[in-house]
C-alpha positions in Angstrom: 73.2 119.4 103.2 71.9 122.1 105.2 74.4 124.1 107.9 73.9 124.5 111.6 75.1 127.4 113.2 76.6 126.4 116.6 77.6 128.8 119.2 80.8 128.4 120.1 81.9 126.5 123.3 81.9 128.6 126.7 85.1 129.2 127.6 85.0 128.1 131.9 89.1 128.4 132.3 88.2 132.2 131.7 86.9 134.8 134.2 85.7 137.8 132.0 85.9 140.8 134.1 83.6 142.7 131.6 80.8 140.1 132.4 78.6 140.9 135.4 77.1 137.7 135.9 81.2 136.4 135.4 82.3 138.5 138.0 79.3 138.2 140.5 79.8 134.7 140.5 83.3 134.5 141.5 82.7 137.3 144.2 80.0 135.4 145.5 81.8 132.4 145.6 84.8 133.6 146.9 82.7 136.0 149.6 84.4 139.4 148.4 82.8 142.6 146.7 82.7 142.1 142.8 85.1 145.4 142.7 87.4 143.0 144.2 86.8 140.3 141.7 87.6 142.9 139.1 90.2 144.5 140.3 91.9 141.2 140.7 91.6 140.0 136.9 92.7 143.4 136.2 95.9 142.9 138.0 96.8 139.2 137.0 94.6 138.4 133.7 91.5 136.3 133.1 92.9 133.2 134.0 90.2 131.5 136.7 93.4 129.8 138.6 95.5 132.4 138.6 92.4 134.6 139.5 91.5 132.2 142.6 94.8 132.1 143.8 95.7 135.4 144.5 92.0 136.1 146.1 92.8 133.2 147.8 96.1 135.0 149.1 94.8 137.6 150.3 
């Protein structure tokens, strides 16, 4: 029986900060600069909620 290699899932909870397109994204969506983005999911972590609700705050 012959094995498949499967990537694993994406992960959509997660906002990688590292990740341009990531990052992009969320600025674009949110309509701030992506430094913002960044600077955000530096401060409170890569959670997408938490990530959303304090750009939401502000």
């Amino acid at each position: 029986m012959a094995t498949t290699s499967k990537a694993p899932s994406q992960d959509r909870a997660r906002v990688a900060g590292g990740q341009d397109h990531e990052v992009k994204y969320e600025a674009r969506k949110e309509g701030i600069s992506k430094e913002a983005v960044k600077k955000t999911v530096k401060n409170v972590g890569n959670s997408r909620k938490k990530v959303e609700a304090e750009l939401d705050r502000h």
